[in-house]
N, C-alpha and C positions, 0 to 999 in steps of 0.2 A: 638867549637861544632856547630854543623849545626843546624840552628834552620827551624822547618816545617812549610812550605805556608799553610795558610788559604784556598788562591785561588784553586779552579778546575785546572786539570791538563792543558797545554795547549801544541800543538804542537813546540818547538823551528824552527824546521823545517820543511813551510809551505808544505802541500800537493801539489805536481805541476802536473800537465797534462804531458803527454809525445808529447805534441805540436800536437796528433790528437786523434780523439776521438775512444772509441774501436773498434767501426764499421768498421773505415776506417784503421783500421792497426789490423787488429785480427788476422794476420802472424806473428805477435809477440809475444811472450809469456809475455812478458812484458808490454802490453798493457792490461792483465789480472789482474795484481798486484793492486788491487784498494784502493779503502777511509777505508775500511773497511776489508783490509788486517790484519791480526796478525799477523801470520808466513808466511814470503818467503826463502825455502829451494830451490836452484838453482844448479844444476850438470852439464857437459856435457857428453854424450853417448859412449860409446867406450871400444875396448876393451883394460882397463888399471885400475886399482888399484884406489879406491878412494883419495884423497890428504892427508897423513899421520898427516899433522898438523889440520884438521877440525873436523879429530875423533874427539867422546865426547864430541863439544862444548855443553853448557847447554844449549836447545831451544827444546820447543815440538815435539816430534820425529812426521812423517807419517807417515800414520798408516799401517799396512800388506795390508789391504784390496784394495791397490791401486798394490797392485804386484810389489812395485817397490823395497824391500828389501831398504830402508832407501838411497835410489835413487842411488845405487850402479851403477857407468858406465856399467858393462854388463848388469846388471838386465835391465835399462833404454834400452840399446841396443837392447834385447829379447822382451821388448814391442811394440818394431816396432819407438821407435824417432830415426831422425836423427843421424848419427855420427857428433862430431862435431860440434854438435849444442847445443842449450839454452835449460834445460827444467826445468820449476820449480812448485815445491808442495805448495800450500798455503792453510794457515785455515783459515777462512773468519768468522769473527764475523758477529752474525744474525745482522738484519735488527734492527734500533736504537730501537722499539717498543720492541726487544727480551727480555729484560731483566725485564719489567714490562707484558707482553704476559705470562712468565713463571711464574710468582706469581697465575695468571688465575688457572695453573692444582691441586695446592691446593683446591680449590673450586669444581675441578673437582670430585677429590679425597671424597673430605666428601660425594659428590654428589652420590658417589659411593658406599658407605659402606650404604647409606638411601637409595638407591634404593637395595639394596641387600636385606635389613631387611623389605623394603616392600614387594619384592617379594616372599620371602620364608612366610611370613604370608600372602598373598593372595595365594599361590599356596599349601603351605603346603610340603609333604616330596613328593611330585610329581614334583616341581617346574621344575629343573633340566629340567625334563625328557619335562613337558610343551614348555618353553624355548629351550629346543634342539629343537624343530618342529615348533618353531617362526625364528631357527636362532642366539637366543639372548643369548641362555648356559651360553658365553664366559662374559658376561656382569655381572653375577652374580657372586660374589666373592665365595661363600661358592659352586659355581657350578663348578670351573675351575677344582678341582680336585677329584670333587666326581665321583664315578661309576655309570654306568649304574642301576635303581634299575627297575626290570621286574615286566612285572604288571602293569605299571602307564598309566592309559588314556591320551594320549598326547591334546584333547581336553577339557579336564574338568580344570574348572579355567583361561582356555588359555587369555578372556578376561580379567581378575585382572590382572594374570604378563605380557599380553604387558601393559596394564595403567601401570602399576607400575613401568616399564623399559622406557616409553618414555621420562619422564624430563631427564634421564640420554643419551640419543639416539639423543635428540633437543641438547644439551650443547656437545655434543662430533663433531654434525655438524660444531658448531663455533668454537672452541676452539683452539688456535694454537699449534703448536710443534716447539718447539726449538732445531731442526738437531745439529750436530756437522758436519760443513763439511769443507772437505777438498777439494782441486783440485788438478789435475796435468797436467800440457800442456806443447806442446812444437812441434817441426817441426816433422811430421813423412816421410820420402823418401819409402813406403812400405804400401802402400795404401790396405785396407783389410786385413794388416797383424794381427793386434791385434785381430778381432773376426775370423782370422782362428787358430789361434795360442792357444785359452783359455783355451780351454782344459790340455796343459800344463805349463799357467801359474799359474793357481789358487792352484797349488801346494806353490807357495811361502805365501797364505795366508793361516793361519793354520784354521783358525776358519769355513771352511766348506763354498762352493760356488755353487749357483745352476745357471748356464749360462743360459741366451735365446737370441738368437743371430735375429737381423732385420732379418724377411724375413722366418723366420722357422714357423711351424706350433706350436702354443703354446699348453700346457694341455688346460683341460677344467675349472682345477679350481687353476688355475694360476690368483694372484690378481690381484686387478683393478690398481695401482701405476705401474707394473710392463707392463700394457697390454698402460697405459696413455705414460710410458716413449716412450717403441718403435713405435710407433706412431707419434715422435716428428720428425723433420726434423735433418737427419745426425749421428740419432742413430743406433749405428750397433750392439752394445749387450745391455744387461742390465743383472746385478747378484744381486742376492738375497744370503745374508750373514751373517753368525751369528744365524742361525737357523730365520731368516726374521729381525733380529733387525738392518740391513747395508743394502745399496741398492748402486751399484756402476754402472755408467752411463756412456757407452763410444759412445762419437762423434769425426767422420770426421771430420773437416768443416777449409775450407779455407789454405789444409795443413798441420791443424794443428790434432794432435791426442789429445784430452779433456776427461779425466775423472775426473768425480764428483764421490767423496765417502761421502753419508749420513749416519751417526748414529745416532738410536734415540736414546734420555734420557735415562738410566741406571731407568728400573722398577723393582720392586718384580713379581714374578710369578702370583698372584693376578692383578697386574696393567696393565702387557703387553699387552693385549686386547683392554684395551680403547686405549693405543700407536699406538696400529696397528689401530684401528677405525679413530684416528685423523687424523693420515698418507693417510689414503685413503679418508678423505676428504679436504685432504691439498694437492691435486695433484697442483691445479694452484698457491697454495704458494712456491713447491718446484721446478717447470720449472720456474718460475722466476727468482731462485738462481743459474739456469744456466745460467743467461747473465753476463757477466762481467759487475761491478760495475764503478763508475768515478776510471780513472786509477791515479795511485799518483808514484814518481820514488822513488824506493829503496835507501837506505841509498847508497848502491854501487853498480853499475851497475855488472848485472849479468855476462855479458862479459866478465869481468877481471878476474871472477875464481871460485871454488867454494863457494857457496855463504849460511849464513844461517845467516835471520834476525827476531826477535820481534819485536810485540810494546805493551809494558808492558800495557798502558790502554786500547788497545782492550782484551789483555787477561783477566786482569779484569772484563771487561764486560761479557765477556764468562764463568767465574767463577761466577758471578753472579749468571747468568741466570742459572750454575748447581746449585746453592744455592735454586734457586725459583723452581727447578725439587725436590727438599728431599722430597716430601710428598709422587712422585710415588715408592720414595723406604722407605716408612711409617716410616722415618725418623724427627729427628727436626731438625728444621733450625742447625749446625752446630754453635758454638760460634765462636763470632771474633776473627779472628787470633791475637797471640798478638805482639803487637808494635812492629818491626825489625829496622833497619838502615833507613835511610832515604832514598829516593826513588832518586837516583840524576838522575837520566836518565827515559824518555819517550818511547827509542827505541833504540837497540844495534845489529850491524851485526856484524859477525864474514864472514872473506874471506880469504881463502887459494888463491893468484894471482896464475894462470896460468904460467908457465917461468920460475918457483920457485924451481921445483922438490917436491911441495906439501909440504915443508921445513920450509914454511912462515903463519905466521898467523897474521892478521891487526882485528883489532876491532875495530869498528866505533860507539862513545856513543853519541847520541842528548840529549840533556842537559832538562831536565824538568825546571820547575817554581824553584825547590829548588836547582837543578844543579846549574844552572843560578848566586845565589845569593852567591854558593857556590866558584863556579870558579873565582868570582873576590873577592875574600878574598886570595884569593892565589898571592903571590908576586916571589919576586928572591933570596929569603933567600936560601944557599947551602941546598940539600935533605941532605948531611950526616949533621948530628946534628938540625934537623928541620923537622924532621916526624914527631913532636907531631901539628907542624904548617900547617902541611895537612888538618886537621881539619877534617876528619875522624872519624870515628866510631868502631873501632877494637874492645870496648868493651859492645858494642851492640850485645846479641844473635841474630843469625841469624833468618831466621824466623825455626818454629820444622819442622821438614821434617816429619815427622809422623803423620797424622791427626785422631782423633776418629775413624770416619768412614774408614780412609785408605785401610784397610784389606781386609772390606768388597766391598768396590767397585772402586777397584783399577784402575787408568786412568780417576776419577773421573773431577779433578779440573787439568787446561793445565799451573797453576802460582803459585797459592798458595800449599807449601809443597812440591814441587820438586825442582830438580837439578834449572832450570831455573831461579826460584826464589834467591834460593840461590846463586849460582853463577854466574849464567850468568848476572844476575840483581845487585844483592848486593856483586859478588865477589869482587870489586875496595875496598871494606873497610879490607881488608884483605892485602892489599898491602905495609901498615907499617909494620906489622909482618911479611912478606916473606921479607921487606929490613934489619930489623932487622936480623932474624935469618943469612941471607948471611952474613952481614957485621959481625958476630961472626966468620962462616965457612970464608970466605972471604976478608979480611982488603983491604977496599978499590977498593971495586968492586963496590960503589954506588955512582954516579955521578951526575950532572945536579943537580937543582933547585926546587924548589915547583913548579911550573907550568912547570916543563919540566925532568920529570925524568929518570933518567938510571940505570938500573940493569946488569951487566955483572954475569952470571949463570956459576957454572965453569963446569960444566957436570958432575952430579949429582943428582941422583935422589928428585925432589923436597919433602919438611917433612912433615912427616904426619898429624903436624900441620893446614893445609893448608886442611885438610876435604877429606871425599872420598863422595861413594855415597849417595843419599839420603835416598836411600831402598833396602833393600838386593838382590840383581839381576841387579840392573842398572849399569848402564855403570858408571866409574870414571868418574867425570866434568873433562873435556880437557886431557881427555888420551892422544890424539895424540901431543900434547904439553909437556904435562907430557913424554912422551916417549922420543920425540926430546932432551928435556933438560938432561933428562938421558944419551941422549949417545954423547953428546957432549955440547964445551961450546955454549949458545946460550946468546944473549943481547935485553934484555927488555927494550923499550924505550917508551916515551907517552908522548902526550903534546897536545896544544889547537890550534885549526885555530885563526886567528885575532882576530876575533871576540868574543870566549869564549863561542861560544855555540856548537860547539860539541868538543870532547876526542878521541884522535887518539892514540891506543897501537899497538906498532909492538912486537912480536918476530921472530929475526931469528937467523940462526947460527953464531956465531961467528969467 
């Protein structure tokens, strides 16, 4: 049995430079992938069929609001990237402050409910109506949803409720916002195509898209975030999404076509107000997030195919920090998840190679602190009669895919509770039970060694054993693999580079 590191997580494989810094190569989409990457979902454009084997893999989906349909080669086509070329989605964990920053809007929060119950006892049943002619309605919890009441002197009292609203008005200036954001970059050959086009892409986002393209005449009460973006150097649109709670930023620059998709924190209808106040005083914390960060290289270079990677401790981090967000949705902190398998990997891509017919699936696992101590406990004993000497976890529940809050605010958490978690992260302990169940269906289709294993799959739907989704509507973990194996034989094989720090799994056809 795996016994768990004490120590903090550490990278097995060091972050490297791409040999220039991003200024000097920003023609590359790969020059964007930085320190503080989480997800890199990588495609190329064109018109052809996504790679059959990459359906499904378990990693944080992009989100609608970038129009790319979960980076579909036409969809990408229709956004104006190159054919034929590189483009990849990534979700960028905040800045390392993010995660103690997000503890801050609890404070904001109490800040909020004592500025409410001061105002309505300095203003009385006029408050509202006070605060609507200062501006400040929206700041008053018990104001968001009340009616109009006629009759009320919009100056009488008006001094008590602005006093009474400014501590809350000074702590909303400072206070930071921890964005969800994602990017998308990559070569576009159709310079102007994306903001002449919007109009009929924001059909692929369902959630409701309001355009304003560089160079248009804006409303008059068009916000300040949205008047700060176009204004910026290279921006050609900007959309407002989600009824204002997504803000998606698209720049030119260098070739390349860049969108930034921001989502604020998941609030209650009471709390959205102060979200949108912070947003508009977090304009210079959020053009910062559009420089690319120190660039670090993917598990496996984008080039060779379609590409989808984590790194399980920045999602972490980002789970976090939706942890330190529960107060805007008058939530308690959420309980610790309980104990799963042990964590053997840091960071895992999954690549469909190009050349393949989309037929192939390779997965690349960087070895964590407890990977590490794991992989050299492994010898050359035969795998048939020696799966209990994997030293695996099969009888460890997974982590519950289900969480309290789940229901209510779903999309919540990008690791804990979903597919990802489960399979994509912790699926390798589940690999003595699928050799098992073959070698019943199967006599003698399991081959290789503890450190070097082989499955020959005879083409057959894999058992339902092996887990479906994590929530009613999501996709199967690794449909397109699961489909493969279905209709023909395919051979599962994995084993270690020299050194024992990362886990290389192939399948392909047989």
């Amino acid at each position: 049995m795996i016994t768990s590191s004490a120590m903090l997580p550490l990278r097995v494989l060091p972050s490297l430079a791409l040999g220039l810094v991003a200024c000097s190569n920003q023609g590359d989409p790969r020059a964007w992938i930085s320190e503080r990457t989480a997800v890199v979902r990588c495609a190329s454009p064109g018109k052809r069929p996504p790679a059959p084997a990459i359906a499904g893999v378990p990693a944080p989906p992009a989100p609608t609001g970038l129009f790319a349909r979960q980076l579909d080669p036409i969809a990408l086509d229709a956004l104006g990237y190159g054919r034929d070329s590189t483009v990849c989605a990534t979700l960028e964990a905040p800045p390392t402050a993010g995660v103690d920053a997000a503890t801050e809007l609890a404070s904001i929060v109490a800040l909020h409910d004592r500025t409410s119950r001061d105002a309505l006892r300095a203003g009385g049943r006029c408050t509202c109506e006070v605060a609507r002619a200062q501006g400040i309605r929206e700041l008053i919890a018990a104001c968001v949803q009340t009616p109009t009441i006629p009759g009320c002197d919009p100056e009488a009292k008006s001094a008590e409720v602005a006093a009474a609203v400014a501590p809350l008005l000074a702590a909303l200036a400072d206070a930071p916002l921890p964005w969800l954001h994602w990017r998308l970059v990559g070569p576009t050959d159709r310079p102007g195509w994306f903001a002449s086009h919007l109009d009929e892409l924001v059909a692929n986002h369902g959630g409701g898209s309001v355009v304003f393209r560089s160079g248009d005449p804006l409303p008059a009460r068009v916000d300040a975030v949205v008047r700060a973006m176009l204004a910026l150097d290279h921006v050609v649109a900007v959309v407002r999404q989600d009824a204002g709670r997504a803000l998606l930023v698209a720049r030119e620059q260098d070739g390349l076509l860049i969108l930034d998709h921001f989502r604020q924190p998941l609030a209650t209808t009471e709390r959205m107000p102060l979200v949108a106040r912070i947003e508009a005083a977090r304009i210079g914390a959020m053009t910062a997030l559009l420089s690319p960060g120190v660039p670090r290289k993917s598990l496996v270079d984008p080039a060779e195919g379609s590409l989808v990677e984590f790194d399980r401790p920045l999602l972490e981090e980002i789970d976090r920090v939706a942890v330190g967000t529960a107060a805007l949705l008058d939530l308690e902190d959420p309980p610790a998840p309980a104990a799963g398998p042990v964590a053997l990997f840091d960071r895992v891509a999954f690549v469909a190679p190009y050349g393949e017919s989309g037929a192939v699936l390779r997965i690349e696992h960087a070895l964590s602190v407890d990977g590490l101590a794991w992989a050299q406990t492994l010898g050359d004993a035969p795998l048939l009669g020696g799966l209990d000497g994997l030293g695996l976890q099969p009888d460890v529940a997974l982590p519950e895919p289900v969480l309290r809050d789940g229901v209510a605010t779903p999309g919540r958490f990008v690791l804990r509770g979903t597919a990802t978690e489960r399979w994509g992260l912790h699926g390798v302990h589940r690999f003595a039970t699928l050799a098992r169940l073959l070698e019943i269906a199967a006599p003698g289709a399991i081959g290789g060694d503890q450190s070097s294993w082989r499955l020959d799959w005879p083409g057959v739907p894999l058992p339902q054993e092996l887990g479906g989704p994590a929530r009613t509507g999501d996709p199967v973990p690794f449909d397109g693999a699961r489909s493969l194996a279905a209709a023909g034989p395919v051979r599962l094989e994995a084993g270690f580079d020299p050194a024992r720090t990362q886990l290389t799994i192939t399948l392909r056809p047989r």
